[in-house]
N, C-alpha and C positions, 0 to 999 in steps of 0.2 A: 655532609648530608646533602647538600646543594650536587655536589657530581652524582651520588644515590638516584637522587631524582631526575640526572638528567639520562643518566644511563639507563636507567628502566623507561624511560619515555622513548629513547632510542629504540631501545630490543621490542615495547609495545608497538612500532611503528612498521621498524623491520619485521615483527609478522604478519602484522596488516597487509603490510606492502607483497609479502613472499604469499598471503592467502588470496589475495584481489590478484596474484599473477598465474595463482595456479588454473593448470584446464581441468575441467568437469564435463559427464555428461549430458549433452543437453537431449531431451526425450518430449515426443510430445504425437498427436494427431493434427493431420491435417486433412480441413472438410471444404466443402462450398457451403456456399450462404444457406443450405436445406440440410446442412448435418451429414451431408453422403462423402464417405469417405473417398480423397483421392489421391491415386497411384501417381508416382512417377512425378512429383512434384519436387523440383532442386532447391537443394536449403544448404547456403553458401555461408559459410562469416565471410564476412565483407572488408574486404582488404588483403583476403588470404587465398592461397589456394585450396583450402579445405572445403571441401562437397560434399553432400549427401543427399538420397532421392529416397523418398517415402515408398511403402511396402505396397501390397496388395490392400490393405485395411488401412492405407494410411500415414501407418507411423515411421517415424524416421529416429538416427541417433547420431547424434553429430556433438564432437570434442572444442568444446568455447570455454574463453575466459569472462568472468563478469566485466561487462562492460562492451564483450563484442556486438557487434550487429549482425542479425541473422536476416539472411535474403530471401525470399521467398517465391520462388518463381514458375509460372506454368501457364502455357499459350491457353490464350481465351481470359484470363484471371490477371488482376491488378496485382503487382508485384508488390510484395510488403516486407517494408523492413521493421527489425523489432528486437530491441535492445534487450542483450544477457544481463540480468538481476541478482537476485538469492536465488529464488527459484530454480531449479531443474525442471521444472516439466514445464512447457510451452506449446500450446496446444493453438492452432491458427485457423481461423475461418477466410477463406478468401472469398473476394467479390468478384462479380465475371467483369471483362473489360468490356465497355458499352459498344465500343466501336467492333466488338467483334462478337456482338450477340445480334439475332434475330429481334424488333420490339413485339413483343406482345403482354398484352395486360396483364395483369395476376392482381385479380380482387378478390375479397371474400363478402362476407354479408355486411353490406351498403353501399354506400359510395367510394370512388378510388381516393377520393380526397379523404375519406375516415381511415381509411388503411394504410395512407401515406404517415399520419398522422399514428400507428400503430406496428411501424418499422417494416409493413410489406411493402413490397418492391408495386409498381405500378408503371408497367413500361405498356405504350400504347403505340398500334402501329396500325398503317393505312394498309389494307385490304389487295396489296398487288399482284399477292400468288398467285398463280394458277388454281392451285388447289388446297380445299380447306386443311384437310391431313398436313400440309406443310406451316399451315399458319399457328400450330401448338405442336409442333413437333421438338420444337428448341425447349418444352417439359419433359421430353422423355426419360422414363428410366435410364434406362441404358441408349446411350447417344446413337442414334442410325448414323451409319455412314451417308460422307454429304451428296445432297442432292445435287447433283448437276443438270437433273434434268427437271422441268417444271409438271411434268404429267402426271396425273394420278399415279400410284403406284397399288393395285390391285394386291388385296389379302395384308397392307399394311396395318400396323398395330400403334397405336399408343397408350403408353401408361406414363401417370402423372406422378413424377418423381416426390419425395415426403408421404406417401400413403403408403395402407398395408393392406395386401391384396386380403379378397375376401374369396376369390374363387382363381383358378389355375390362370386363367388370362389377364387379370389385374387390368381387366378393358372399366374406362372412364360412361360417365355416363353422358348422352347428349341433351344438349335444349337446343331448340332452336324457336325461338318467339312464343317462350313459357310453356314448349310445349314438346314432350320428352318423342324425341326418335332414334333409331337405329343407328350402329357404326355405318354400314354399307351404306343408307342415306343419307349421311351428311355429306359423303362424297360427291354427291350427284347436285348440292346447291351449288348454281352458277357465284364462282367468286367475286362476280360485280353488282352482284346484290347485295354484298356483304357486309354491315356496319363496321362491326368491330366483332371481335370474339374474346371472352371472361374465361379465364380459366381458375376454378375455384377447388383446391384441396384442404383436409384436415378439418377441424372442428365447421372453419365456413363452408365448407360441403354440407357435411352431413347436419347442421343445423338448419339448413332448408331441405334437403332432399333426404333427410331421415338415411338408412344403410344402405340406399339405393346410391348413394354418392359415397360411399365409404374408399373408392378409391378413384375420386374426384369426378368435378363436373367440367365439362365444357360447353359453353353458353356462349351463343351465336344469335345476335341481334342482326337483323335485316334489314336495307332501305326501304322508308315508309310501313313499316313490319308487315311484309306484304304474306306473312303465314299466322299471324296474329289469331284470323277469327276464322279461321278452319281447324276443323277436329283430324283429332290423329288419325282416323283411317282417311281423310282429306290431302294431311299431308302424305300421308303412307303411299297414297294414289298418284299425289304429284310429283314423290321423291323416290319414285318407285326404281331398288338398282338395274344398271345394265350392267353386261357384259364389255368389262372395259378392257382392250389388251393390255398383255401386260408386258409393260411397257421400258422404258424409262431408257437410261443410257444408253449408248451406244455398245452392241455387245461384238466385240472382236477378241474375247478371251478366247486360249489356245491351250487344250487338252489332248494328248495324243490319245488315242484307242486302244482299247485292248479288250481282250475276252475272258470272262471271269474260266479258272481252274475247273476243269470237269473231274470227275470221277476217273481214277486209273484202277488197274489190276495189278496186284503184288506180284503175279503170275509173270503179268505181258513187260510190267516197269517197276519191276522192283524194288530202283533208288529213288527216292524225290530227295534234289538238292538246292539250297536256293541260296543265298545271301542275306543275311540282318537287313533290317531297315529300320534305324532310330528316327526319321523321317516323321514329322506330323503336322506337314504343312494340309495335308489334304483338309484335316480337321476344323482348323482355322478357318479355310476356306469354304467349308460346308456350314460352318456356324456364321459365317458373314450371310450367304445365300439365307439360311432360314430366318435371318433376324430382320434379311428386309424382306420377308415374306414370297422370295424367289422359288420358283421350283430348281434343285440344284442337278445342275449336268450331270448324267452318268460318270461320265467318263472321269471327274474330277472326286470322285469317291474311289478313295484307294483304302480296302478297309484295312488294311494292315494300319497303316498311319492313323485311322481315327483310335483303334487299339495302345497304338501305341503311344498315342498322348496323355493315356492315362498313365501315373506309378502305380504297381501292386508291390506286396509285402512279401518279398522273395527275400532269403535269409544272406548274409553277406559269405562271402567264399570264404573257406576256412583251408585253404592251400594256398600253392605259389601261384595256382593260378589266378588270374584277371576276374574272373567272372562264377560264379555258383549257376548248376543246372537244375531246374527244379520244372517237375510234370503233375500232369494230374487230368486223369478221365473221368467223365461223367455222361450223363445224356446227354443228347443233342435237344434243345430246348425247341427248335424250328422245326426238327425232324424226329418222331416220335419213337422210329426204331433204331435209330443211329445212334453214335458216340460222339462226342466231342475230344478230343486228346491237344493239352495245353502243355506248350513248352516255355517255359519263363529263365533269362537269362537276368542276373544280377549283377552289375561291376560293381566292382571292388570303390568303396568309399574312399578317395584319399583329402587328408588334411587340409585346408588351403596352404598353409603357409608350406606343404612340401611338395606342391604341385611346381613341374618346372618352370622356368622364366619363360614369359610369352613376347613372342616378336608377333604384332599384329598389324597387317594393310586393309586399312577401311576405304573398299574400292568404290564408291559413291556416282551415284546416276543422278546426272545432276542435269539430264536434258531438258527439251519443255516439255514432255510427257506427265514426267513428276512434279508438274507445278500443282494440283489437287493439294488439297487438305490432309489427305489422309494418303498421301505420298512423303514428298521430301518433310515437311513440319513435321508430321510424323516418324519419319525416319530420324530428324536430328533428337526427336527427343526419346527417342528407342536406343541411339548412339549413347546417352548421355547415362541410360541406365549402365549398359556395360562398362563406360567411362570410372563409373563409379566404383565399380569389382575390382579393377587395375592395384596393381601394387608398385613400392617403389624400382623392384627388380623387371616389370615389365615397360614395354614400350610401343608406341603406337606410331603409325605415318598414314596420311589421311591422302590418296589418289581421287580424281575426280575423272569425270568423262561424260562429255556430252560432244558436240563439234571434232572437239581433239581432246585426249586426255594428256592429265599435269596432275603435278605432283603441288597440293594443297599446305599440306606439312609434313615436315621432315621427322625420321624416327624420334619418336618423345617420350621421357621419363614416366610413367604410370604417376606418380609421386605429384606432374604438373598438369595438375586436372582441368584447372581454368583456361590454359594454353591451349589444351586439346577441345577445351567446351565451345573457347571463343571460334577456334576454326571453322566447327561447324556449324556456329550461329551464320557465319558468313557466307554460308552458301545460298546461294539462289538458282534454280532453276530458267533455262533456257536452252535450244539449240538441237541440233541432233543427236543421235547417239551411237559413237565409235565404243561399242562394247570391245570389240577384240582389241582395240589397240590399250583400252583402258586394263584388260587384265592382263595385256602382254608387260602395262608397266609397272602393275602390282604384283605379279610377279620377279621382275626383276628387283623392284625393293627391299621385298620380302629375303630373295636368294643373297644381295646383296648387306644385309644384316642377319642372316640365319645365325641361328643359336644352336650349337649341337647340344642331342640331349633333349631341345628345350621345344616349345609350344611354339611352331611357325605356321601362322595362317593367313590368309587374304578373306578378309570376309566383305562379301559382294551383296549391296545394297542398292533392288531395284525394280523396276514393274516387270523384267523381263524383255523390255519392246527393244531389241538391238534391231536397229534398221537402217547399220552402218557399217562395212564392213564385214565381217563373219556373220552371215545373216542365217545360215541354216544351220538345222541342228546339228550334222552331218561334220559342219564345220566346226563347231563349235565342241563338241565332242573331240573332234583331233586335237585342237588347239587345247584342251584343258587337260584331256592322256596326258599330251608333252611336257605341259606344267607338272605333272604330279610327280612326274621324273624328281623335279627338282627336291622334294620330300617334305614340301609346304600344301600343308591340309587347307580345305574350302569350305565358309559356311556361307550361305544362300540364305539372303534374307530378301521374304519378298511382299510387296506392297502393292494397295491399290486396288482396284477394280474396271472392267469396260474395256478395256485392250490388254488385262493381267495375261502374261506369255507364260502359265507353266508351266508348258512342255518344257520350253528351253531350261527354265530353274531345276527344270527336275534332273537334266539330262546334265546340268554342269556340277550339280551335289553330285551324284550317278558315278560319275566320273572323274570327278577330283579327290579322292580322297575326301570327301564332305559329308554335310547333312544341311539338309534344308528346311527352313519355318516361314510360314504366312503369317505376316504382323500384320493383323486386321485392327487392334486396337491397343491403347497403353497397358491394359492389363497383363494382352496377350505380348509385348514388350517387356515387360516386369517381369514375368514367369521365367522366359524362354532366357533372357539376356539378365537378369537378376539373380530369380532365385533358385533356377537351375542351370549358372552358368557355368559349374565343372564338369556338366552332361553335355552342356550343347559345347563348349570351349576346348576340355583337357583330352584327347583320345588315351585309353591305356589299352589299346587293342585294336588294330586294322586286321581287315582283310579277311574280316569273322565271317566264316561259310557253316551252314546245317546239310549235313545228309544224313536221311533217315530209311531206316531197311525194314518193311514191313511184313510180319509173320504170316504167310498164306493160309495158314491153320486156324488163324484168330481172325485174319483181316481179307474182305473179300474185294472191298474197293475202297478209298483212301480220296480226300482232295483237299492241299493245302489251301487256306482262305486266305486269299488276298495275296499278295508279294508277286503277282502276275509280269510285275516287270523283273522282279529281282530272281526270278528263277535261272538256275545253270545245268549246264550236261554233267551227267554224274562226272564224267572224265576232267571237268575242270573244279572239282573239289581237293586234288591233290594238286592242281597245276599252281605253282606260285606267282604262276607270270599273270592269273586273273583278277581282277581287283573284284572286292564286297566291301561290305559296309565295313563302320567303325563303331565303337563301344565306348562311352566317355566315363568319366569318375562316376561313380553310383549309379550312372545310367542302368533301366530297366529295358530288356525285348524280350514281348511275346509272340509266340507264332501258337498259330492254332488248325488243326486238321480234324475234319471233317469223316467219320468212318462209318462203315456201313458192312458190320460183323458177319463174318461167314455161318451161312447157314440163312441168313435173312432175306426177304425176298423184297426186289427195289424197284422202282419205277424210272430210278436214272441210273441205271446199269445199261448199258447198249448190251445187244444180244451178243453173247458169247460166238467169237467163231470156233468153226469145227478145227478137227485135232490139225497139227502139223505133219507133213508126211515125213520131210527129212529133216525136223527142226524140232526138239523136245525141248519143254521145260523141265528138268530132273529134280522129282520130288527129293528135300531134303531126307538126309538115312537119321537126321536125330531128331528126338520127338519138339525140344522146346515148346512145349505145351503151356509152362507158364508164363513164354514172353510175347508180349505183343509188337515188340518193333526194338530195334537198336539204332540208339543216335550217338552219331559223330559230330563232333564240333574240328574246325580248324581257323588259328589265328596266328597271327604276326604281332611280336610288340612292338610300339609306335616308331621304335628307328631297326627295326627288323626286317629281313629279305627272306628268312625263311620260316615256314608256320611249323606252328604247335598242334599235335592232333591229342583231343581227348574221347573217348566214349562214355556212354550209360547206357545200359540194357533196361528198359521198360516192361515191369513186370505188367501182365493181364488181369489188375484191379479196378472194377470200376465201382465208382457211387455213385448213387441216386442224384438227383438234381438238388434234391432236399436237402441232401447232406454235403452237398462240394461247397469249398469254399468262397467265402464271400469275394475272392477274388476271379475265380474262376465264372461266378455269379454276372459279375459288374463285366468283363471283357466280353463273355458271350453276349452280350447284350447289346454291348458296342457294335462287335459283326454283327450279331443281327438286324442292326438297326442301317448299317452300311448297306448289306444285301439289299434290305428291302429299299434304297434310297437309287439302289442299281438298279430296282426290279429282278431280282437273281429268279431264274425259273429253276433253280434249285432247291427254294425253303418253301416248303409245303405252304407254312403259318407265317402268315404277312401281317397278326394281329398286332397295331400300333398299344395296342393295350397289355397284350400277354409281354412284350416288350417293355413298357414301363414297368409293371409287377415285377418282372424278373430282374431290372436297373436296380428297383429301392430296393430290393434285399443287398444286394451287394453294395450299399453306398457308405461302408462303415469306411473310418480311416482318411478322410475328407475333411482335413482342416481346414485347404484352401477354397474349399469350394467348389472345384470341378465338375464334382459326379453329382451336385445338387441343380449347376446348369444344364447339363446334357439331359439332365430331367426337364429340365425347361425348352431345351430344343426340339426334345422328343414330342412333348404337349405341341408346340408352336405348330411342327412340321402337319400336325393333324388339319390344319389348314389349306395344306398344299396337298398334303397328299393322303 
């Protein structure tokens, strides 16, 4: 009886022991001390090499046993560890780290010693900004990129994060000395008069200031409250705005020029061919410009890439080939007697676990250029998202370059995450920056571990500022051809503001077998390097070219929008020795042409010349009356040297605006909103309004949120422009 009892106590223990060792999900949200969810935050077990980085919304999912500890970590935020239980769901609020926050007060109704006392935070700070706007800027909803410069910044915004807007601008309300004025005024108090400033949301808002504070106040007490006993047209009188330039950073960013696509004749040019562009750095950086309230460069608006940042709902290929061709006409929404004609291209969704093994070189700019915030810190914790996609069959080696470039770490297991995490914590910025010699040697890395078959790339992390060695574009262009020889693709990731080198970034995607992304923010890191990293990572198609033949009978003038750089001579649509774009897993591109139907009469047609005397055009002897245009597609598969030609003939249907769909809706919208940000002397209707109307029909299918921001850039930009 006695052994009975000892042997079931045995087997009671040995399952205990086998359940407390087994791994479980662990699930959970992770917020800041205001409930706002946040991306890109690393949640480690401690002691292991297990990693995992929270989503767009937050949440993360990472495999622990009871009893591990979970790390919790993100620049600005007090690192929290927190012990595996029963529980599976663990859901974490972090606090900001004091030494790396801004102070300012945050009171509600009474004293900060009553709200100390009621778990609000009450950080109080002396008055040394330059400018009021900067002293509650560290509330913003959405974080502004950092100030490096102390000057007013003209058409800035803030909204006080924890409210809910009541009106499109979610602008805060002012006090200053009990006495309510203007955003544009508060700019204009001199900051050395300035006590302190209250910034009050949530129920202590609007229990003194009733819905006029519903999405917060900012309370601005004065030395000696020297506006105390004047009335508001007093102060209105003595805070009355100037004209402030605008201002701020040091602006040496680098755009090359170019001329938007005129109107051709099917007659005089029969082919329009150009090359894909999966490209949308332009985008990023058009939403940087309008969120700090900047008028943005022409030149830096490529509308194709704001297009293309968005996915639409193009059907998956149902052949051997890579990618699905899908059209669709309708009106021209800018142009009232024109057509629109949408070309949408679909890759092929592949698996992850059957995507090939990836040899990856993280070629890292690590000069003093990128010492900002929202440079190298930035970039390591954009690293870390991708870090986290890796598998055990992949491998990474970390190049650096500033002074001279050297090799950081050596090719490493996908599997050894912490290995690869600590390297980059240990980068620091300083020094010049030897760009060519740093991709001469992440190339050679890359060539030196190549994987046939398999995903070989060098992805190049940087402001663009080489001002070391290959310093023109000219050169840098050669130097990246000869690279691509090698059959190692290039992504361009690029950072920064105030000396940001596009040109250059563009011209080495361009050319390398690449695609390039502006990482303006963690979000925009999560997206690009997270959650679509088999679009921006896996190519299953280079060297993808469009040429399209347009019916003279249907089409009287034609002009592709946007792809101004990527256009080619019909004669190198068959050439293999031309490079174009590439096409990744699921990746979506749309191209869009601009038509203006025979028989219509236009204001940008240029006057026809007279007949040719030894030179005809020979009218076709067949009718094709029902086609409007025939497209070619040609590509290469990712270790291929010679392309694939496909066609489709585009019948001559179109529909109403009313009736095209909600995709075709949401893109034109996008170009329109590009044109007008170029000024195009090509769209009639420049109405910032007829352009929202036309976004919200198309915003279905938005889970991440996208098409609900770009409504919100759209409102913004009516500031500027």
């Amino acid at each position: 009886m006695k052994s009975l009892k000892l042997i079931s106590s045995a087997i009671t223990m040995l399952i205990c022991f086998v359940t407390f060792a087994q791994e479980k999900t662990i699930t959970g949200i992770v917020t800041d001390n205001v409930n706002v969810p946040l991306p890109g935050v690393t949640v480690t077990v401690k002691k292991t090499t297990k990693t995992a980085l929270t989503d767009f919304d937050g949440k993360y999912s990472i495999q622990a046993q009871t009893g591990d500890v979970l790390v919790f970590s993100y620049i600005g935020m007090k690192t929290q560890n927190i012990s595996v239980k029963k529980s599976n769901v663990i859901n974490v609020k972090m606090a900001d780290e004091s030494n790396h926050l801004e102070e300012v007060i945050v009171v509600g109704y009474g004293t900060a010693s009553e709200y100390e006392d009621n778990s609000y935070r009450s950080e109080k700070r002396k008055m040394a900004t330059k400018s009021v706007s900067q002293s509650v800027q560290r509330r913003t909803l959405i974080a502004p990129s950092v100030q490096n410069s102390s000057q007013y910044i003209s058409g800035s915004t803030i909204a006080i994060r924890g409210t809910q807007s009541i009106s499109s601008k979610n602008e805060p309300m002012y006090i200053v000395d009990g006495v309510a004025i203007k955003a544009d005024q508060m700019a204009q108090i001199n900051p050395n008069d300035i006590q302190d400033v209250k910034v009050l949301k949530d129920t202590n808002s609007t229990a003194i200031y009733g819905t006029k504070g519903a999405n917060g106040v900012v309370v601005i007490a004065t030395k000696n409250e020297m506006y105390k006993n004047l009335s508001e047209k007093e102060i209105s009188n003595k805070l009355k705005p100037v004209n402030v330039p605008q201002p701020t950073e040091p602006n040496n960013e680098d755009y090359d020029a170019f001329v938007e696509n005129a109107f051709e004749s099917p007659k005089t040019a029969p082919l329009s061919t150009f090359s894909i562009d999966v490209d949308n750095a332009s985008y990023t950086n058009v939403r940087r410009f309008i969120n700090n309230g900047q008028e943005v460069p022409k030149d830096a608006v490529r509308v194709e890439e704001m297009v293309n940042f968005f996915k639409y709902t193009y059907p998956q290929p149902q052949d051997q080939n890579p990618f699905s061709i899908n059209t669709e006409i309708s009106e021209s929404p800018w142009n009232a007697k024109n057509r629109v004609l949408k070309i949408g291209l679909q890759g092929k969704n592949i698996p992850t676990n059957d995507l090939p093994a990836s040899n990856l070189v993280f070629l890292i700019d690590v000069s003093g250029s990128m010492s900002d915030a929202n440079k190298l810190p930035l970039l390591k914790q954009s690293l870390k998202i991708l870090v986290n996609e890796l598998r055990n069959k992949d491998k990474v080696a970390i190049v650096v370059y500033a002074g001279a470039a050297g090799l950081v770490l050596a090719p490493t297991s996908g599997d050894e995450k912490k290995t690869i995490v600590d390297a980059l914590e240990n980068l620091n910025a300083g020094g010049s920056t030897a760009g060519g010699a740093g991709i001469e040697l992440a190339y050679k890395i890359a060539a030196e571990n190549f994987i046939k078959n398999g995903n070989n790339r060098v992805i190049l992390a940087t402001d663009g500022d080489f001002n070391v060695g290959s310093t023109s574009n000219s050169d840098m262009e050669k130097l990246i051809e000869e690279k691509r020889k090698s059959g190692v693709f290039l992504t361009c990731l690029g950072y920064g503001m105030g000396n940001y080198k596009d040109s250059k970034m563009e011209t080495l995607a361009d050319k390398g077998n690449g695609n390039y992304a502006y990482i303006d923010n963690i979000q925009e890191a999560n997206r690009f390097l997270g959650k679509e990293f088999k679009g921006s990572m896996f190519a299953i198609a280079k060297d993808v070219k469009i040429q399209i033949e347009f019916n003279p009978k249907q089409v009287q003038a034609y002009r592709l929008i946007g792809y101004e750089n990527r256009k080619l001579r019909p004669e190198d649509f068959k050439n293999d020795a031309i490079d174009a774009g590439e096409l990744g897993s699921n990746h979506t591109v749309t191209a869009l042409y601009e038509i203006i139907p025979a028989g219509v009469t236009s204001d940008y047609l240029n006057q026809q010349p007279d007949a040719l005397k030894y030179t005809t055009v020979p009218e076709s002897t067949n009718n094709y009356a029902g086609e409007l245009a025939t497209v070619k597609f040609r590509y290469k598969k990712p270790d291929g040297d010679k392309s694939i030609e496909m066609i489709k003939v585009i019948e001559n249907k179109s529909v109403s605006l009313e009736k095209s769909s909600d995709d075709f809706k949401f893109s034109t919208a996008v170009a329109w909103f590009g044109l007008k940000l170029r000024d195009s002397k090509l769209i009639t209707n420049k109405s910032s309004e007829d352009i929202l109307k036309l976004a919200k029909q198309g915003t279905t299918n938005d889970s991440e949120g996208y098409k609900a921001e770009f409504i919100r850039l759209i409102e913004s930009a009516k500031q500027v422009y």
